[in-house]
LOVO-857104 format. One record per residue (C-alpha): x, y, z. Coordinates in nm, 2 decimals, padded with zeros to 4 digits. Example, Ala and Ser with C-alpha at 12.3 -4.5 7.8 and 13.67 -1.06 7.14 Angstrom:
! residues 2
> 01.23; -00.45; 00.78
> 01.37; -00.11; 00.71
***
This chain:
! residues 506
> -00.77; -01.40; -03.34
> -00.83; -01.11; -03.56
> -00.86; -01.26; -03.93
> -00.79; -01.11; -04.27
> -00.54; -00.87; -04.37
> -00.46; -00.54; -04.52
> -00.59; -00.53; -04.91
> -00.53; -00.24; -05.15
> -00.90; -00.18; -05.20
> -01.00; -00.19; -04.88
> -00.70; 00.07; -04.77
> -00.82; 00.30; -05.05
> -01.22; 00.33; -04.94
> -01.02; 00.42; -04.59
> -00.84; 00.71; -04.76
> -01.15; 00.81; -04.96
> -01.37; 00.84; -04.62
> -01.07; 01.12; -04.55
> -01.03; 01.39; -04.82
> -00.90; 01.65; -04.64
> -00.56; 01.41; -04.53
> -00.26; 01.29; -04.76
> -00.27; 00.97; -04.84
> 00.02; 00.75; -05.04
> 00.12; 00.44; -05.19
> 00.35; 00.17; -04.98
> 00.49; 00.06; -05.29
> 00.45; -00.20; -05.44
> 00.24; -00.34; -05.22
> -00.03; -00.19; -05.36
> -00.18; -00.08; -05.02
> -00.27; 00.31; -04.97
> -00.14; 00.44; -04.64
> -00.16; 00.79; -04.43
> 00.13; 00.97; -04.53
> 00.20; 00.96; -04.12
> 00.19; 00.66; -03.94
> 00.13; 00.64; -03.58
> 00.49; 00.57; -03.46
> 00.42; 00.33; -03.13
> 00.76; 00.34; -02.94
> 00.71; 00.35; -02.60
> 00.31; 00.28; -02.58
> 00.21; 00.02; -02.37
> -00.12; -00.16; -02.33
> -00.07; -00.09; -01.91
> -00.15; 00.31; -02.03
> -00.48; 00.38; -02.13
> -00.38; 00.72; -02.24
> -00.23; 00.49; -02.50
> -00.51; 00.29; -02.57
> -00.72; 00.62; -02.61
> -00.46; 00.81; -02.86
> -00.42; 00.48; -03.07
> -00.84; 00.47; -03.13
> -00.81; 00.84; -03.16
> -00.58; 00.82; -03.43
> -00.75; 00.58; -03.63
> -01.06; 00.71; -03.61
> -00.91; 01.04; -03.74
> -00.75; 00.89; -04.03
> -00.41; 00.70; -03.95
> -00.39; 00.37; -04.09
> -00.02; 00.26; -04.05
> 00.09; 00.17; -03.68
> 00.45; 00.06; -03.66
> 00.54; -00.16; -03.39
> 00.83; -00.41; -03.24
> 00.84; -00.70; -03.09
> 01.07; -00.50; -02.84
> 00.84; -00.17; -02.82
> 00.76; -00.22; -02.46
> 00.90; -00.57; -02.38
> 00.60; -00.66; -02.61
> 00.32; -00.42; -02.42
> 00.31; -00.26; -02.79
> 00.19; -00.50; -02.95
> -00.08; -00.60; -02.71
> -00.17; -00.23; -02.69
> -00.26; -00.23; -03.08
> -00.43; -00.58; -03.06
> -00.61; -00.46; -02.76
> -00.75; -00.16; -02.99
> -00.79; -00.36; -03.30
> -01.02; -00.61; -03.15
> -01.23; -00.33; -02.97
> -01.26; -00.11; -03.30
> -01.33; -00.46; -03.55
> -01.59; -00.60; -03.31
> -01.72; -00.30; -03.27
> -01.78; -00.20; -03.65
> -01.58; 00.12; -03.64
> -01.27; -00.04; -03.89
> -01.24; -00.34; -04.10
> -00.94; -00.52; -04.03
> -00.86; -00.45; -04.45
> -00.83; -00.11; -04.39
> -00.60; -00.11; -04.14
> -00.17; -00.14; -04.26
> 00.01; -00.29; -03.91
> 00.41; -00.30; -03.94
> 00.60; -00.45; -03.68
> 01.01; -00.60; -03.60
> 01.23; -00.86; -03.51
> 01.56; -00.89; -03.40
> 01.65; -00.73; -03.08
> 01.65; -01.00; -02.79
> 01.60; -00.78; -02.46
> 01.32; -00.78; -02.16
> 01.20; -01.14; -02.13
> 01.35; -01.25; -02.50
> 01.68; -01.20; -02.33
> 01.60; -01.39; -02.03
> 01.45; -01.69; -02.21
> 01.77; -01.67; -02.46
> 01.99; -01.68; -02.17
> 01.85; -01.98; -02.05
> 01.84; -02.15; -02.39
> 02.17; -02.07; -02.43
> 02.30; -02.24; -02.04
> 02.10; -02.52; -02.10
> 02.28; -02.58; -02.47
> 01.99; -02.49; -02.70
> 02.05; -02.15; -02.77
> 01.93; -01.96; -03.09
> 02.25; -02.00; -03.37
> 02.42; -01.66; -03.49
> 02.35; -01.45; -03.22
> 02.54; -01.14; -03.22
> 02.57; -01.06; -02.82
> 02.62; -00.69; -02.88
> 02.63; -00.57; -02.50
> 02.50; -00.74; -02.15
> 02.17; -00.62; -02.21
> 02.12; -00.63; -02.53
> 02.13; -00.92; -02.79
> 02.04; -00.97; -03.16
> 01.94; -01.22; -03.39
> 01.79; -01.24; -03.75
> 01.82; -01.65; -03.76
> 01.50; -01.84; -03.93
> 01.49; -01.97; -03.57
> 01.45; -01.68; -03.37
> 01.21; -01.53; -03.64
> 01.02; -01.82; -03.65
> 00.92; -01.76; -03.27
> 00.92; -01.39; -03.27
> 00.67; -01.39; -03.55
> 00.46; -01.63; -03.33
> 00.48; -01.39; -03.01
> 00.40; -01.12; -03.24
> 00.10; -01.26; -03.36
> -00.05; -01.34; -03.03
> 00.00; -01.01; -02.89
> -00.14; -00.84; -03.19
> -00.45; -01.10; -03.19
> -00.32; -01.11; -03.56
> -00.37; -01.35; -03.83
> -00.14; -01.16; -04.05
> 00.13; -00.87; -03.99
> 00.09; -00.70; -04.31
> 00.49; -00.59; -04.31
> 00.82; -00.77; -04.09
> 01.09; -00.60; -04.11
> 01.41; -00.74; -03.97
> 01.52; -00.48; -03.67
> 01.84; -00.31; -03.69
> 02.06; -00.58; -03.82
> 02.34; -00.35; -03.86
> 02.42; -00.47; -03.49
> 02.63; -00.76; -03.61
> 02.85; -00.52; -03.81
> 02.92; -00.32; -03.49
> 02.93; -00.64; -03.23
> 03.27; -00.81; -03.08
> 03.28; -01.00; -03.35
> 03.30; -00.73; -03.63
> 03.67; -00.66; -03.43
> 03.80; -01.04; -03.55
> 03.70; -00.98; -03.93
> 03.83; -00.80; -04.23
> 03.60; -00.51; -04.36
> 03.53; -00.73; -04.66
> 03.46; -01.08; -04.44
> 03.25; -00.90; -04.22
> 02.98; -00.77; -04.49
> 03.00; -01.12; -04.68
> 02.91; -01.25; -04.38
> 02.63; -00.98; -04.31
> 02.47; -01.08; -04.64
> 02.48; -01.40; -04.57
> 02.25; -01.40; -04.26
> 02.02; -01.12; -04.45
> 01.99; -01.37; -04.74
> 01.91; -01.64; -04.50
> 01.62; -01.47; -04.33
> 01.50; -01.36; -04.63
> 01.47; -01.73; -04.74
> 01.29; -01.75; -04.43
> 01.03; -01.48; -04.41
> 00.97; -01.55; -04.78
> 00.82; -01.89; -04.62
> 00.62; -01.73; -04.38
> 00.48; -01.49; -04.65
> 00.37; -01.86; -04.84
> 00.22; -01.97; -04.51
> 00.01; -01.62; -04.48
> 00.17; -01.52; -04.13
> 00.35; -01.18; -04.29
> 00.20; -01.03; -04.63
> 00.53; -00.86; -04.70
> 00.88; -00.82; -04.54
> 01.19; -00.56; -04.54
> 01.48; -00.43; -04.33
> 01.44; -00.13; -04.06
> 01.80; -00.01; -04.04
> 01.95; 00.33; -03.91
> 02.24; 00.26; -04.14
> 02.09; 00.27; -04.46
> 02.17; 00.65; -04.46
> 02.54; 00.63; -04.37
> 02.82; 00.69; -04.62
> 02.90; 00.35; -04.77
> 03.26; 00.35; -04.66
> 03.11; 00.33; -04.29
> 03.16; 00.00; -04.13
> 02.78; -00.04; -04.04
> 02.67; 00.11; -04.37
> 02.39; -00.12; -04.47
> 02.31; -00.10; -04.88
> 01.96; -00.10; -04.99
> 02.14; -00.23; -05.32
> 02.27; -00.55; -05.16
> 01.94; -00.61; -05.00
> 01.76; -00.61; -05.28
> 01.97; -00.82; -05.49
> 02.00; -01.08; -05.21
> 01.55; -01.09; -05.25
> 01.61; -01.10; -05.63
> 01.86; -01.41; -05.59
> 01.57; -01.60; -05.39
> 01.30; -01.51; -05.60
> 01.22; -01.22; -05.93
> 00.91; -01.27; -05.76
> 00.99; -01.22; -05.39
> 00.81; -00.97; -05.12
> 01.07; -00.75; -05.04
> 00.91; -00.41; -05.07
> 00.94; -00.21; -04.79
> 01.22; -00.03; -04.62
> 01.22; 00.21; -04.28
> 01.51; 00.48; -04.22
> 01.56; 00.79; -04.05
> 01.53; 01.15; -04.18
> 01.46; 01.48; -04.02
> 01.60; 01.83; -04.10
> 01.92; 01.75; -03.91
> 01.98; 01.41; -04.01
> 01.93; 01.44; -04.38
> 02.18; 01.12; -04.46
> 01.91; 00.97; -04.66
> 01.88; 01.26; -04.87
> 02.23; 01.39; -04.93
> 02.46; 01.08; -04.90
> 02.54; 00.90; -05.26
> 02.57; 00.55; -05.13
> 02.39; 00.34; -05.37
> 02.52; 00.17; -05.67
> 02.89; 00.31; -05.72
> 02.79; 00.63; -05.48
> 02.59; 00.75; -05.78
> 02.23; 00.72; -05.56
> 02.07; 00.82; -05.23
> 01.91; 00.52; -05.03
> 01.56; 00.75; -05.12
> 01.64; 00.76; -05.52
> 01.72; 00.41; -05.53
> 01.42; 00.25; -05.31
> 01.19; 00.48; -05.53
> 01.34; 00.31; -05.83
> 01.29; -00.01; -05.68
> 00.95; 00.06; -05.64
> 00.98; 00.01; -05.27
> 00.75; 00.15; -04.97
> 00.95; 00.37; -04.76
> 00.88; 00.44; -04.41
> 01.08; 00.72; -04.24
> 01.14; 00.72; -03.86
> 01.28; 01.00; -03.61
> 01.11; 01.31; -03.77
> 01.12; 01.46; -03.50
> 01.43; 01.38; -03.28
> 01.70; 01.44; -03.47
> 02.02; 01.28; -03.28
> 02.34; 01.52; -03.33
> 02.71; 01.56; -03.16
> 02.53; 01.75; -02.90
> 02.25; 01.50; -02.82
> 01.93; 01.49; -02.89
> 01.71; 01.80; -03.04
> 01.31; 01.79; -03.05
> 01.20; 01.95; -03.35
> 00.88; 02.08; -03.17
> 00.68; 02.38; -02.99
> 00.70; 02.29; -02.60
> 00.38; 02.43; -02.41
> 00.48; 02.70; -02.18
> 00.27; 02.85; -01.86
> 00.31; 03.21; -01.86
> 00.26; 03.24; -01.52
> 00.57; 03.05; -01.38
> 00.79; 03.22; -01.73
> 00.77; 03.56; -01.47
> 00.93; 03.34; -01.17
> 01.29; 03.45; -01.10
> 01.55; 03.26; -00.99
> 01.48; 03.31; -00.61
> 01.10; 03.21; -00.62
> 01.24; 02.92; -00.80
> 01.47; 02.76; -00.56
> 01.17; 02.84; -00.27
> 00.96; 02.62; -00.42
> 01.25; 02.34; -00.44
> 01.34; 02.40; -00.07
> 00.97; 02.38; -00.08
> 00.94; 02.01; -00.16
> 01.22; 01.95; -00.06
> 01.12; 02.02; 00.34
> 00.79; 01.86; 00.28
> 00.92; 01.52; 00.20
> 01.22; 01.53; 00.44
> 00.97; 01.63; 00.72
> 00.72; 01.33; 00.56
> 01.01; 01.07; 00.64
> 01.07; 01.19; 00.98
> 00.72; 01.22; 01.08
> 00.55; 00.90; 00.92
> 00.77; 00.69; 00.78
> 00.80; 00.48; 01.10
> 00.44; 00.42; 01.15
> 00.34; 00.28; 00.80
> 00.43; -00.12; 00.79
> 00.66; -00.16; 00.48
> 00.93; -00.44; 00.43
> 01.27; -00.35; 00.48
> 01.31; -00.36; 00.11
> 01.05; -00.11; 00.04
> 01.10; 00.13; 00.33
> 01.49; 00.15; 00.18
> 01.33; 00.24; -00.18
> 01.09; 00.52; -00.05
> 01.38; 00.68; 00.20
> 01.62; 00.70; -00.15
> 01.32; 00.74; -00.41
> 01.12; 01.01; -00.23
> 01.39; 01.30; -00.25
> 01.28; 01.49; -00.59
> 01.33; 01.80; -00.41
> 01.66; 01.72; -00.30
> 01.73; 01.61; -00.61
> 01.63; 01.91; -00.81
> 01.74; 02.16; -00.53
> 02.12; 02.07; -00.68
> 02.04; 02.01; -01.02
> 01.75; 02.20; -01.16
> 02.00; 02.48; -01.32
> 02.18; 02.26; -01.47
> 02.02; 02.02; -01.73
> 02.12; 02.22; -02.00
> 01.82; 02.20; -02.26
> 01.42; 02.05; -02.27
> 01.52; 01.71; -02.43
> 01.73; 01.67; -02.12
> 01.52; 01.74; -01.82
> 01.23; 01.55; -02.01
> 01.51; 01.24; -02.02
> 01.58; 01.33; -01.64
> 01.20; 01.36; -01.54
> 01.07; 01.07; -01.78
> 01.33; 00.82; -01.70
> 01.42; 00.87; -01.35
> 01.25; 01.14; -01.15
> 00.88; 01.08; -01.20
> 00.92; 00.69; -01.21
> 01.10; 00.68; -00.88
> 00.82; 00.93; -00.70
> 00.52; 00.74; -00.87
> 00.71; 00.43; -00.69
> 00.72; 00.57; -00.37
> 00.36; 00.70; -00.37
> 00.25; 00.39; -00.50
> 00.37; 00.16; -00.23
> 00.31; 00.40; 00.06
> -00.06; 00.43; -00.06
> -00.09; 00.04; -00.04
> 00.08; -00.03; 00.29
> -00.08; -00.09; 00.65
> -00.11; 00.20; 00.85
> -00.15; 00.49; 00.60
> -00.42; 00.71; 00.81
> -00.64; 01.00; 00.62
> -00.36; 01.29; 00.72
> -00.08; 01.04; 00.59
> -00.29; 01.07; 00.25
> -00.32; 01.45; 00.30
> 00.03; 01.50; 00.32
> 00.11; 01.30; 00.00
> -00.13; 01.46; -00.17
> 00.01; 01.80; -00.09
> 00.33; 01.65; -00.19
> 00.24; 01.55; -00.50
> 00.07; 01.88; -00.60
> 00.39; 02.03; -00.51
> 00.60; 01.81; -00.73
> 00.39; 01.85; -01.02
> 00.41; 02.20; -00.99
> 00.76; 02.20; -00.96
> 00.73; 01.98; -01.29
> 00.56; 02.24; -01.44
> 00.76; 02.52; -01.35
> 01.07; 02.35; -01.51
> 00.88; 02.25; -01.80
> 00.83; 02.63; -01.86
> 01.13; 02.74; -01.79
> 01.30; 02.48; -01.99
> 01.06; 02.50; -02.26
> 01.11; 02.87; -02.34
> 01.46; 02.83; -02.41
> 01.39; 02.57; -02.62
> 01.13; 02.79; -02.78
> 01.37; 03.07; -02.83
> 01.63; 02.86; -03.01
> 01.38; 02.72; -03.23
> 01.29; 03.06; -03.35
> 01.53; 03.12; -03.56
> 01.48; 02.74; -03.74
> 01.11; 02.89; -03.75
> 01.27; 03.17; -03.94
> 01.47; 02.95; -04.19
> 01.17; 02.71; -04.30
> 00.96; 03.03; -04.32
> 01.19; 03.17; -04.60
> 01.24; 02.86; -04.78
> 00.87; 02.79; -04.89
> 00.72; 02.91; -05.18
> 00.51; 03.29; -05.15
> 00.22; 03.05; -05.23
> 00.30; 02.84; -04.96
> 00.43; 03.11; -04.69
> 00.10; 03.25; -04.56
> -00.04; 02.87; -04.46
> 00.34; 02.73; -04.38
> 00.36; 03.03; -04.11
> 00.06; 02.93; -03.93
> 00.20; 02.54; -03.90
> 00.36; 02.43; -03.53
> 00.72; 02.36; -03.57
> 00.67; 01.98; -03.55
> 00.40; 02.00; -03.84
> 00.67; 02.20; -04.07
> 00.95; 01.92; -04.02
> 00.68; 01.65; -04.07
> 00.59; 01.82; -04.40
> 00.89; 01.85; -04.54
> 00.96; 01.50; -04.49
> 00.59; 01.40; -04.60
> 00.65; 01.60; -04.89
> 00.92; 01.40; -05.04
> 00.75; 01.17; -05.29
> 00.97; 00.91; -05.20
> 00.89; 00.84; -04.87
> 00.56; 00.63; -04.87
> 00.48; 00.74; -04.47
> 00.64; 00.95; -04.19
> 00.57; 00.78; -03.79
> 00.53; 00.99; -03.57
> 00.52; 00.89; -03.16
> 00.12; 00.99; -03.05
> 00.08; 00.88; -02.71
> -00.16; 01.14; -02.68
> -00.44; 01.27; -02.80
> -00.28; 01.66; -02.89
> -00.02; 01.46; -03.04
> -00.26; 01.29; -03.32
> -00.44; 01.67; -03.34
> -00.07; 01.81; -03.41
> -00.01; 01.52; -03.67
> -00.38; 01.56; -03.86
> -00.29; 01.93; -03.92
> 00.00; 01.84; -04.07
> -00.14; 01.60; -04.31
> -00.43; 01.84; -04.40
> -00.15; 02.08; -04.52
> -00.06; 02.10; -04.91
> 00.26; 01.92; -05.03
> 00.54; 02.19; -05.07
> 00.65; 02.23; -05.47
> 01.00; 02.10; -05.51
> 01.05; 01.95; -05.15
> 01.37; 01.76; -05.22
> 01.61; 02.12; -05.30
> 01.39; 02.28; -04.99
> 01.49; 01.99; -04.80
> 01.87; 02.04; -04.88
> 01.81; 02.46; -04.83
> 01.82; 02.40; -04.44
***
């Protein structure tokens, strides 16, 4: 077990040993953070790309990882307390220096099966908001109690510096929510914020979490919504426990689309934003989604996608060849080996339906629509389903030399297929983020313009949200390496002057 904790001293020799980056304040809490945090959705310990970006990271500055208990099924967390003990016992950080957030609340994965069972066998967690078949929540002391335990082991933690309870605007959306008056509903909501609160203010006395606070998307909805969650309530349901409680930190999302937190009055009699009044609370504010910004029409990366000249010049005809391409090249593969390599029934079903990207793309590839969608495509289904297939064929009896030949050529063809529509994908997206290039351009400052221009479009939206002295730190997702690059140049960038009217200029 890693011992200590964050301390505000310690956190500011970290900044001080960094001149060139943009450091803040959490707070209250005392503790000085990297104005970006390293935003560890969807790292798991099983990647070591993961491992290697996190170390990177740190090394280069960042000193605020924000996790979840769900982040991976938990492979999160063990991915930062992987890193952590290999960077303390090494010498290259001092566990003071280093600011680790993480969640509680959502009961998926393997919470969901164990709650499943408790709940058949009669000893089920109490106030559980069973939101959909896959996914449950709970803020009860009892369920906190034990995620706060999990946590700790996976991080090899003594102390999480900051709990925040996960999204508990799911109650207000759940079946229940349908039985209760508007008015019932949030007494009720209150009531089992309050009650965690009382708990994690107990947990906070027993040194297992040095502060706590709510991560909720809701924060920035109007406050007529019905899963509007009021940083005003919050905070008076802390000050009814304790003057002297450790409430002091808040997470929310802004980006240049979603700018709810920014331009919705919902605090105290709609006279507030949820920024203005956490900034007069004196609260630590940590903003997620910078970069995805989740409209009516889905979901829009506010980034620069890589492009390969070479395959820009293909046209439409060369295209579908190389689909037909792959697509021969496995269906000839299944004809030819399939029979000769010893696989259980089970498997040799799952590589006859999961080795078929080229079929696959031969009647789709036109028609994804933008980058954020074939990226969902190839992320979540495509490249998961061929790595399967490779996987177990590679493994089985009977796989000779030219077995491994031909999957090799098939996978060269398939990631160059990848990369073709990665291009081609990728320079629309490009060309429709010109003009938002354009915008931001125009809005800075002359002083600013010539060094703004240079900046990649991610490192522009990260800046305008950095440079809102109300927000404490901005996560950003870093699995890689180029991603931590992209993220240090934009914290090596100067505030802009008067960030909060730019912000509402776009």
């Amino acid at each position: 077990m890693i011992k200590l904790r964050a301390l505000a001293e310690n956190t500011k020799e970290f900044s001080d040993k960094h001149p060139s980056l943009l450091y803040k304040s959490l707070g209250k809490t005392g503790l000085t953070v990297s104005a970006c945090g390293f935003g560890a959705y969807r790292t798991d310990y099983r990647v070591r790309e993961h491992f290697e970006a996190l170390q990177y990271a740190i090394s280069q500055g960042i000193n605020l990882i924000d996790t979840s208990a769900n982040y991976s099924d938990g492979g999160s967390e063990i991915l930062i307390g992987n890193v952590l003990e290999e960077m303390i016992s090494g010498g290259s950080l001092k566990r003071e220096e280093i600011v680790i957030v993480s969640k509680g609340g959502y009961i998926q994965g393997k919470n969901l099966e164990a709650a499943k069972k408790m709940k058949e066998d009669g000893v089920g967690y109490p106030s559980v908001t069973e939101y959909a078949e896959n996914i449950w929540h709970c803020i009860h002391p009892d369920f906190l109690k034990d995620q706060i335990t999990l946590s700790l082991e996976r991080l090899k933690l003594e102390t999480i510096d900051i709990y925040l309870l996960h999204n508990p605007e799911y109650f207000l959306d759940s079946p229940l929510s349908k039985d209760l008056e508007l008015d019932e509903l949030r007494h009720e909501y209150y009531i089992r914020i309050k009650k965690a609160f009382e708990y994690l203010e107990t947990e906070v006395t027993a040194g297992r979490i040095s502060y706590y606070g709510i991560s909720s998307n809701s924060f920035v909805k109007s406050s007529d919504d019905t899963v509007f969650t009021s940083l005003k309530s919050c905070v008076e349901a802390a000050n009814e426990i304790s003057e002297d409680n450790s409430f002091y930190v808040v997470e929310l999302p802004l980006n240049l689309y979603e700018k709810g937190a920014v331009v919705n009055k919902n605090q105290v009699g709609d006279s507030f934003n949820v920024l203005e009044y956490a900034y007069e609370s004196e609260l630590g504010v940590l903003v997620n989604r910078p970069l995805n910004a989740l409209g009516e029409n889905g979901l829009t990366r506010l980034a620069d996608f890589p492009v390969d000249k070479e395959f820009t010049t293909l046209d439409e005809a060369q295209i579908i060849a190389e689909v037909n391409l792959l697509d021969l090249m496995e269906e000839e593969f299944i004809k030819e080996h399939l029979d000769s390599i010893q696989l259980s029934d089970e498997n040799r079903k799952a590589v006859q339906a999961f080795l078929k990207a080229g079929e696959i793309l031969k009647e789709n590839w036109k028609g994804f629509g933008s980058m954020e969608n074939f990226n969902d495509v190839k992320k979540q289904f495509l490249i998961p389903r061929v790595n399967y297939a490779f996987t177990t064929l590679v493994a089985s009896t009977g796989v000779t030399d030219e077995i491994k030949d031909k999957l090799d050529k098939i996978a060269r063809q398939t990631n160059k297929l990848m990369g073709i529509l990665d291009s081609l994908y990728g320079l629309l997206a490009n060309t429709k983020s010109a003009d938002l290039h354009l915008r931001l351009n125009k809005t800075v400052e002359p002083s600013e313009a010539e060094k703004f221009k240079e900046l990649s479009l991610s490192q522009k939206a990260i800046l305008f949200v950095n440079s809102l002295k109300e927000v404490s730190c901005t996560l950003v997702g870093m699995r890689q390496k180029k991603y931590v690059d992209d993220v240090i140049g934009a914290l090596s960038a100067a505030a802009l002057v008067d960030a909060l009217e730019k912000f509402k200029e776009i």
